[in-house]
Residue frames relative to the residue before (quaternion, step in Angstrom):
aa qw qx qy qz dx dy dz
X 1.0000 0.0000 0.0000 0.0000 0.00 0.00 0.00
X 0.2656 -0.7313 0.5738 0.2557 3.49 -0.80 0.75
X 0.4429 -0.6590 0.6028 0.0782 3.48 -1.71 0.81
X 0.1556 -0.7171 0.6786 -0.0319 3.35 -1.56 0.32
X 0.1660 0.7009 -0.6577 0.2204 3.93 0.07 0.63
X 0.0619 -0.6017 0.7963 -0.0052 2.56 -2.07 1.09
X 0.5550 -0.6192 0.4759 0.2866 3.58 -1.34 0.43
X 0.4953 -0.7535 0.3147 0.2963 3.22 -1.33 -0.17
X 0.8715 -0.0816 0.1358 0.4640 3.67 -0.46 0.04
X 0.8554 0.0310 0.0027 0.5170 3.21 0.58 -0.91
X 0.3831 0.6552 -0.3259 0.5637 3.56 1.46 0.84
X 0.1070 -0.7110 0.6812 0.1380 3.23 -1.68 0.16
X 0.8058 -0.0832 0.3027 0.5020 3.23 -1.64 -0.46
X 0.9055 -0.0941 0.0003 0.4138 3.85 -1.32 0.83
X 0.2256 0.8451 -0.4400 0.2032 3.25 1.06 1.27
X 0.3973 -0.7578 0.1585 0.4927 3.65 -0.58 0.73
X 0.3975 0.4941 -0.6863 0.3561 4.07 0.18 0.80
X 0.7077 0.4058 -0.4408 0.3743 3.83 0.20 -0.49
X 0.5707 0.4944 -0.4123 0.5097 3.49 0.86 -0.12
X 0.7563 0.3716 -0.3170 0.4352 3.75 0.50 -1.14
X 0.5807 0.6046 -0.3795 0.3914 3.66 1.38 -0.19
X 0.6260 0.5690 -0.2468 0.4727 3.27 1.59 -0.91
X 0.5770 0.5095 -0.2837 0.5718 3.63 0.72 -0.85
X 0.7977 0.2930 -0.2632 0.4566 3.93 0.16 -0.97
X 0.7297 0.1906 -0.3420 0.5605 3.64 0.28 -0.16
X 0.4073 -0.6697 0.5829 0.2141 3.90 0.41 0.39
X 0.4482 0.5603 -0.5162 0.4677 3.51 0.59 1.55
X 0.1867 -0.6934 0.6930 0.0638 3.44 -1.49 0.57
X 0.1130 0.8059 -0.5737 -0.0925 3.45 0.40 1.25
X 0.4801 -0.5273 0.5226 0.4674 3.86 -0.98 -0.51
X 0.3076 -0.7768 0.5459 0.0632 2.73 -1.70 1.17
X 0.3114 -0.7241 0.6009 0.1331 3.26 -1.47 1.41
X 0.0345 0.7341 -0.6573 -0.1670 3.48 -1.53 0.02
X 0.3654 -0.6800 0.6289 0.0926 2.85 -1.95 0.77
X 0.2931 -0.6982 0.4859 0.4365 3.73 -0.58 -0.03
X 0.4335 -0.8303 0.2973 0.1852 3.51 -0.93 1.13
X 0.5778 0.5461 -0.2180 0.5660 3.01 1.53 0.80
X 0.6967 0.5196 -0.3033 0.3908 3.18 1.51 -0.28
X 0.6206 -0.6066 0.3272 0.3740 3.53 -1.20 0.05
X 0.6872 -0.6297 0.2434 0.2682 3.06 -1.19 1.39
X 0.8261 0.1004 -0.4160 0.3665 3.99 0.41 -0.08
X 0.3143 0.5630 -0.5905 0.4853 3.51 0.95 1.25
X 0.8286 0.0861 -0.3430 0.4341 3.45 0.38 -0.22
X 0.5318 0.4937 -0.5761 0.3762 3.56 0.53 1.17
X 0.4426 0.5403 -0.4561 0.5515 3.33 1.47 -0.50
X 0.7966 0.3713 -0.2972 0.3733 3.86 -0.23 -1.01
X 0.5750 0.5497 -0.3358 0.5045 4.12 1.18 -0.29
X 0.5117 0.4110 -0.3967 0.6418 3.84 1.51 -0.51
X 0.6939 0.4705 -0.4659 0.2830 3.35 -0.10 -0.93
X 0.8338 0.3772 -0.2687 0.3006 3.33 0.65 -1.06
X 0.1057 0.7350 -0.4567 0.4899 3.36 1.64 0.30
X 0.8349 0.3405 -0.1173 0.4163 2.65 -1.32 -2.03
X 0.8732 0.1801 -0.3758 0.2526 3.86 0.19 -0.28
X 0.3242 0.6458 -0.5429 0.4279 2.99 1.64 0.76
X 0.7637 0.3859 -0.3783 0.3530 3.36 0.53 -1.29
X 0.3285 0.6465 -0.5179 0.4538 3.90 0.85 -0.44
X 0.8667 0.3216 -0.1853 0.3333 3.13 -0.97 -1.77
X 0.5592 0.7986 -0.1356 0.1767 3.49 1.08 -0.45
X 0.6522 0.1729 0.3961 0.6227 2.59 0.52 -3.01
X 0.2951 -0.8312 0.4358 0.1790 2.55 -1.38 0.89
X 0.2661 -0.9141 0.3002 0.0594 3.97 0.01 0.91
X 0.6566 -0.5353 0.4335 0.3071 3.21 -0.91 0.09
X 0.6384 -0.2285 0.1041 0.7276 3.29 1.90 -0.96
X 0.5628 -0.6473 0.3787 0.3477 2.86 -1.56 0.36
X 0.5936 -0.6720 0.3626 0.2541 3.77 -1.00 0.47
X 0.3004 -0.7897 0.4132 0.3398 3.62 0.51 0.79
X 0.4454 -0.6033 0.6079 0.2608 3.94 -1.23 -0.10
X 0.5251 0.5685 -0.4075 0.4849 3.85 1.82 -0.98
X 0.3721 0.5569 -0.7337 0.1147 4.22 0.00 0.40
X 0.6721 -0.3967 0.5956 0.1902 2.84 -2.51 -0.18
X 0.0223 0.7754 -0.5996 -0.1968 3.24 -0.53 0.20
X 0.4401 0.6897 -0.3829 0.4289 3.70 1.18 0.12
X 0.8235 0.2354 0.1501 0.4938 3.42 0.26 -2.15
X 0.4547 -0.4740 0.7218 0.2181 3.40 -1.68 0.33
X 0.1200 -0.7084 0.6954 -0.0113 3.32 -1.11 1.67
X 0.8829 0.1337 -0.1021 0.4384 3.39 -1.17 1.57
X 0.1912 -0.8068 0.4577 0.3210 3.33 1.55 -0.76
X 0.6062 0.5652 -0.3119 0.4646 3.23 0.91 0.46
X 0.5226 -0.7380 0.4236 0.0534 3.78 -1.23 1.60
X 0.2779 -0.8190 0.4601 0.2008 3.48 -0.21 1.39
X 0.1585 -0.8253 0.5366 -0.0764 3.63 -0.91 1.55
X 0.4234 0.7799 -0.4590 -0.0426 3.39 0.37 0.13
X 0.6722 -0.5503 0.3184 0.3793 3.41 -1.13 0.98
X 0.8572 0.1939 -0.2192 0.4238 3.36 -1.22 0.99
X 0.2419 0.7782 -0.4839 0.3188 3.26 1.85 0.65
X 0.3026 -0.7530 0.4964 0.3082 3.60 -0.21 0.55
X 0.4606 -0.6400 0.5011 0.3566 4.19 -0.99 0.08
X 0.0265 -0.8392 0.5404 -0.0545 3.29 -0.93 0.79
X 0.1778 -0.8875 0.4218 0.0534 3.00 -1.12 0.85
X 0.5317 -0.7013 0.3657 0.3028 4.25 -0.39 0.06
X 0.1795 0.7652 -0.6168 0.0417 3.67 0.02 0.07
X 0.4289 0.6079 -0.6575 0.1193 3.54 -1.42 0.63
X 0.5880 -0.6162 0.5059 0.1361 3.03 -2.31 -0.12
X 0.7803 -0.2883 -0.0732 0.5501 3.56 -0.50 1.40
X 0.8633 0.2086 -0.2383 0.3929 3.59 -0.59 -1.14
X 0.5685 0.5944 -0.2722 0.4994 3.75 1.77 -0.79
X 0.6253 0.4127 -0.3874 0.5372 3.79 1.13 -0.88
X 0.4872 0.6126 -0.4661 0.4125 3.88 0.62 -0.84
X 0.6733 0.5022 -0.2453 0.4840 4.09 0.40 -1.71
X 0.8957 0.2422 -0.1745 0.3295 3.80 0.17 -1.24
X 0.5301 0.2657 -0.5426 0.5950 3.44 1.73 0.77
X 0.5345 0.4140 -0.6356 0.3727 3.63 0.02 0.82
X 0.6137 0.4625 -0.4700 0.4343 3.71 0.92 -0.62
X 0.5091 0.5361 -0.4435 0.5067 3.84 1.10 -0.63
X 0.7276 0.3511 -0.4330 0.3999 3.63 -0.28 -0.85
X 0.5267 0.6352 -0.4069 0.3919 3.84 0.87 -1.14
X 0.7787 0.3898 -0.2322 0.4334 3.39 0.65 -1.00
X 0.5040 0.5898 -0.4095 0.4799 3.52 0.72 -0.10
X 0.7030 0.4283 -0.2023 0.5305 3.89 0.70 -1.29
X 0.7964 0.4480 0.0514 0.4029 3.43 1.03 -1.49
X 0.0669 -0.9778 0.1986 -0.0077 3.27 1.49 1.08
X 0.5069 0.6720 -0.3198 0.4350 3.03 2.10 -0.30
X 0.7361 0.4384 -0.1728 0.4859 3.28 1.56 -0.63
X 0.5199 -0.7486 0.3418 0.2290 3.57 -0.41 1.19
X 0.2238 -0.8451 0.3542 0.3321 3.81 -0.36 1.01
X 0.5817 -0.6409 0.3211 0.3844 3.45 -0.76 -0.11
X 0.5485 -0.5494 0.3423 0.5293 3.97 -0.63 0.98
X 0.8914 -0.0830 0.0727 0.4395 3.65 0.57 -1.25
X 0.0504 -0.7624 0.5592 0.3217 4.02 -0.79 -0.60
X 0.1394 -0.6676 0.7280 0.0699 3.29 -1.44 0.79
X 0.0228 -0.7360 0.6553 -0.1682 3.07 -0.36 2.05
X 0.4342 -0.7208 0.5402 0.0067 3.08 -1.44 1.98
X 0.6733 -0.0030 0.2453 0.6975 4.13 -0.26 0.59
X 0.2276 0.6968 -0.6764 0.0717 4.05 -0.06 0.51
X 0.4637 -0.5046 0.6419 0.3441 4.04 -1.13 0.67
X 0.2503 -0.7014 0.6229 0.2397 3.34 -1.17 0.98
X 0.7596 0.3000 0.1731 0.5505 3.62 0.75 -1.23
X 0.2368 -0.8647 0.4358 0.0793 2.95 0.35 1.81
X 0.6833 0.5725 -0.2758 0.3595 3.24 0.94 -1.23
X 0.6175 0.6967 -0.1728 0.3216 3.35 1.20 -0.73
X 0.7533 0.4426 0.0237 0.4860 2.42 1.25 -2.14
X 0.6489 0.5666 -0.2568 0.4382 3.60 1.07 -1.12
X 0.4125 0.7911 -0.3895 0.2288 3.84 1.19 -1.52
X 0.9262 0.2145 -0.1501 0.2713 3.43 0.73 -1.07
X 0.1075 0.8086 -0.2996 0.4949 2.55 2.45 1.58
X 0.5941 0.5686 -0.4694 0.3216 3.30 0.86 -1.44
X 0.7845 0.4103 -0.2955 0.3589 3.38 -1.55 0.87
X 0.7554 -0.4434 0.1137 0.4688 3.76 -1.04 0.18
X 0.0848 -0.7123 0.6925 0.0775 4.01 -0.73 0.56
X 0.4024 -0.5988 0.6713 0.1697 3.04 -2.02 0.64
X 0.1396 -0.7419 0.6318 0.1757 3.43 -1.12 0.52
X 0.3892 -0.8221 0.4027 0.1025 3.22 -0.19 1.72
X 0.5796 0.5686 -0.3382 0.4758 3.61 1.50 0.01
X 0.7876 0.2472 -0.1254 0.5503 3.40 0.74 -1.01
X 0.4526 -0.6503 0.5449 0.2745 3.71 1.13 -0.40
X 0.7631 0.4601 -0.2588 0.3728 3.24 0.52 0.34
X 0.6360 -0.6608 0.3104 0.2500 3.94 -0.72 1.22
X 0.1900 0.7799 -0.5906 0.0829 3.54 -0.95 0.78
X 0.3481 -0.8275 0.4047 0.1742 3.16 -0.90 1.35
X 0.0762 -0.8544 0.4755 0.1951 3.36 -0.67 0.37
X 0.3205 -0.8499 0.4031 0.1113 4.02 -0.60 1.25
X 0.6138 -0.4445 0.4773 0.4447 3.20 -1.19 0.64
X 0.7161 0.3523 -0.3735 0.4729 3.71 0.30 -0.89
X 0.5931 0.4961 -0.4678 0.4281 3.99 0.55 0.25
X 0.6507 0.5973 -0.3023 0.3583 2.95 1.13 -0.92
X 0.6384 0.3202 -0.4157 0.5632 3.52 1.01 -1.22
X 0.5625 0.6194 -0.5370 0.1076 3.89 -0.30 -0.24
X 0.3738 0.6496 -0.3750 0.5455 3.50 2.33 0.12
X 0.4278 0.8135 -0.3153 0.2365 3.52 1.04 0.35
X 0.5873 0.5952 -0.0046 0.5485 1.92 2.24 -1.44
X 0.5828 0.6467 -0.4276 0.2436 3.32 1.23 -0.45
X 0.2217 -0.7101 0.4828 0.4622 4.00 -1.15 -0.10
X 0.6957 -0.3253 0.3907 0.5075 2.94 -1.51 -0.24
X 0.1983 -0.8208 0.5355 0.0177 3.68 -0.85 1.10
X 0.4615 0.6387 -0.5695 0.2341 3.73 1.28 0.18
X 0.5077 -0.6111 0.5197 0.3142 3.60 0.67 -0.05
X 0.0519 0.6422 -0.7465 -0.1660 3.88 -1.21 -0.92
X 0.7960 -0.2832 0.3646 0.3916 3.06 -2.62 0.26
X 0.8215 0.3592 -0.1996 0.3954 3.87 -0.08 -0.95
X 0.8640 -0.0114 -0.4633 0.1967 3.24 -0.09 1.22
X 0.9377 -0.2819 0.0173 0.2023 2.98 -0.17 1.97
X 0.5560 0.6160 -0.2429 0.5024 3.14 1.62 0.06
X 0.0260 -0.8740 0.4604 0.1530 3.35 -0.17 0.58
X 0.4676 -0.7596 0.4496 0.0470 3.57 -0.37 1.38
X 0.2779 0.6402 -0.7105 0.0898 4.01 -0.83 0.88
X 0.1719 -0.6880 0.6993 -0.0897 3.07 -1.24 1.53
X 0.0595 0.8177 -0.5532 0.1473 3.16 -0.70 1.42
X 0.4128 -0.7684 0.4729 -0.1247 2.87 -0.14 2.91
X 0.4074 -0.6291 0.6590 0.0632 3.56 -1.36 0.97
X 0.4635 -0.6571 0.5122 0.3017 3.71 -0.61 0.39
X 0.9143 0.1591 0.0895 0.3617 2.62 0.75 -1.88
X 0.2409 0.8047 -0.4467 0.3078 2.94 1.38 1.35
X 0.3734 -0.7848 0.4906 0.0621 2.75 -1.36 1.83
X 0.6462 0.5235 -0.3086 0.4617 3.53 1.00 0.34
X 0.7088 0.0798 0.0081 0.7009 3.49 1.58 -0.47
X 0.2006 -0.5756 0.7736 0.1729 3.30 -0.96 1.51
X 0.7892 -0.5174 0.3008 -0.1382 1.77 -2.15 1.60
X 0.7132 0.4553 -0.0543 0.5302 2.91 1.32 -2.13
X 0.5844 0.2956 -0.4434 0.6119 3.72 0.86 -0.55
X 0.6698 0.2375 -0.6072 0.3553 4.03 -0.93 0.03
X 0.5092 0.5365 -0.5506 0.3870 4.07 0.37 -0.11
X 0.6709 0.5502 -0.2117 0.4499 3.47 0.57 -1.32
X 0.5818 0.5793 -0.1608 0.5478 3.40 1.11 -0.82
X 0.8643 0.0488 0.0225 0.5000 3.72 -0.09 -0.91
X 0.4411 0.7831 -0.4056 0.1663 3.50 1.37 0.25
X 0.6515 0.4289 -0.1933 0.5952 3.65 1.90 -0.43
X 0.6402 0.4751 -0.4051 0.4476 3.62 0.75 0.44
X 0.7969 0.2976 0.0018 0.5258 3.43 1.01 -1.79
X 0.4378 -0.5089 0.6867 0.2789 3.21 -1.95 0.14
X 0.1995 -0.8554 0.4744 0.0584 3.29 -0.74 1.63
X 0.0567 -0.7548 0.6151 0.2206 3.66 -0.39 0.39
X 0.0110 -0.7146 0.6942 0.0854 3.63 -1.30 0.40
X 0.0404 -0.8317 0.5481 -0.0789 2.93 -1.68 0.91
X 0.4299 -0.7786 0.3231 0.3234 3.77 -0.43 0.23
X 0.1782 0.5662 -0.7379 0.3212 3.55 -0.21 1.36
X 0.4130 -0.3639 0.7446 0.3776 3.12 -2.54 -1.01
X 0.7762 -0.4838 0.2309 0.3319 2.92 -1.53 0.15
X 0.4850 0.5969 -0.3257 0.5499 3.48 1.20 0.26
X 0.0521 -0.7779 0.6255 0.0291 3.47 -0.16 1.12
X 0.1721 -0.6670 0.7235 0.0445 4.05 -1.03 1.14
X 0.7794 0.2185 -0.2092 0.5486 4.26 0.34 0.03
X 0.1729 -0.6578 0.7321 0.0385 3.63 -0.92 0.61
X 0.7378 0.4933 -0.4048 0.2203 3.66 0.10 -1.00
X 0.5428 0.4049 -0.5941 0.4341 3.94 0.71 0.04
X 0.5175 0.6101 -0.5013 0.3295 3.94 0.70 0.20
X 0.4430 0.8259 -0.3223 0.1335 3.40 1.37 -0.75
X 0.4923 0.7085 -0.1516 0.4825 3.01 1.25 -1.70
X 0.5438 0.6487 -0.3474 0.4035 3.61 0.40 -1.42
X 0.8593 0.3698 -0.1523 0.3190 2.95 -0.03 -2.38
X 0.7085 0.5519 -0.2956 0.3255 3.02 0.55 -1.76
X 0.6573 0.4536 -0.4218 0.4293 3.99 0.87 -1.03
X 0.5643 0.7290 -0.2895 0.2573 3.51 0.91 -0.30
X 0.5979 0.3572 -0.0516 0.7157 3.10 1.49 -1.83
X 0.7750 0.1221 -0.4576 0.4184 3.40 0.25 0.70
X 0.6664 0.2863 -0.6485 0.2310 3.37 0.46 1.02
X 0.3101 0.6293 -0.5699 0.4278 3.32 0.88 1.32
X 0.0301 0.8298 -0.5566 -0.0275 3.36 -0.61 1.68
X 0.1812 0.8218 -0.5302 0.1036 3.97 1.08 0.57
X 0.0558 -0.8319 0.5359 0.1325 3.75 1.29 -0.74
X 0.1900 0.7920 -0.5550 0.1691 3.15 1.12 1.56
X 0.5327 -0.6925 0.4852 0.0345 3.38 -1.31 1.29
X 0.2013 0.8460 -0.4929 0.0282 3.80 0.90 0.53
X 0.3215 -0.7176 0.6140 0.0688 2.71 -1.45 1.49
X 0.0069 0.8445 -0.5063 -0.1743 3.75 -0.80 0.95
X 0.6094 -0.6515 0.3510 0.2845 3.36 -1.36 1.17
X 0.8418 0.1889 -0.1447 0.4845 3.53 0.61 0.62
């Protein structure tokens, strides 16, 4: 099964949860990035983009996938399929899981863009606006060491977000996997929140996860009940 992971909020590229996520669930997903200061549909526009040229350079297709989608509107009303499209799924960690079930929901509305088989979304921010508020102003990125600011006027651009709880009917299967004792997101409101869409898993940490592998289980029953026995062929 192919992956997709983004970090979280205050992280970057090859940060250590994507490493400790990789080791515990024994996965190597690819890695997206957003800029953690920027505004929210510049960096969903720029997380499709980088998709689509993963899957390009990749797989081989029927056609290539354009980068020109909507994120607003439903083009054609009609669901890009091409043969030998490979299945894919999301995995990430709070402010990243927040980005790739909005890119899921994007794709539901936004049909030019292919949805994902599933997301396994660690501690995900329900409510960016909420949750972020006490962001406004300078942030450390604890991966690279280095300062990024983050504005009220970034903040409202989560305005834009949709509602991302998802539901049963369209095709997406949902595991949200909730800290008790997370000090950055109560707990009980993201149950309440994702309790009619997803299969919750809860567990006792904070919001810092150090072990991924009792998650393991999770994946693996998944990717086998996926029985497409798709055969991807890559262009290179």
């Amino acid at each position: 099964m192919l992956y997709f992971y983004t970090y979280g909020f205050h992280s970057s590229l090859n940060c250590d949860a994507y490493k400790r996520l990789c080791d515990g669930l024994k996965i190597n997903p690819v890695q997206l990035e957003y800029a953690n200061g920027g505004l929210f549909l510049d960096n969903i526009k720029w997380l499709k983009e980088q998709i689509l040229s993963y899957l390009n350079a990749n797989f081989k297709t029927d056609s290539k996938l354009s980068a020109n989608f909507s994120t607003q509107k439903v083009i054609n009303n009609e669901t890009f399929e091409p043969k030998n499209y490979p299945p894919f799924c999301f995995i990430g960690n709070s402010q990243g899981a927040f980005y790739l079930s909005q890119l899921a929901a994007f794709s539901v509305v936004d049909k030019s863009f292919p949805k994902p088989r599933a997301l396994f979304l660690f501690n995900p921010v329900r409510d960016a606006i909420l949750q972020l508020t006490k962001y406004i102003g300078d942030n450390l990125n604890t991966t690279t060491n280095t300062h990024f600011d983050f504005s009220n006027a970034t903040l409202q651009s989560y305005k834009n977000a949709l509602n991302h709880a998802g539901n049963t009917k369209d095709s997406i299967a949902r595991y949200v996997f909730i800290a008790l004792q997370d000090e950055l997101i109560n707990a009980q409101d993201s149950i309440k929140y994702w309790q009619n869409s997803s299969e919750i898993i809860t567990f006792n940490s904070a919001h810092k996860i150090y072990d991924f592998s009792p998650f393991a289980k999770v994946l693996r029953d998944f990717e086998n009940s996926q029985n497409d026995n798709y055969n991807v062929e890559y262009s290179k």
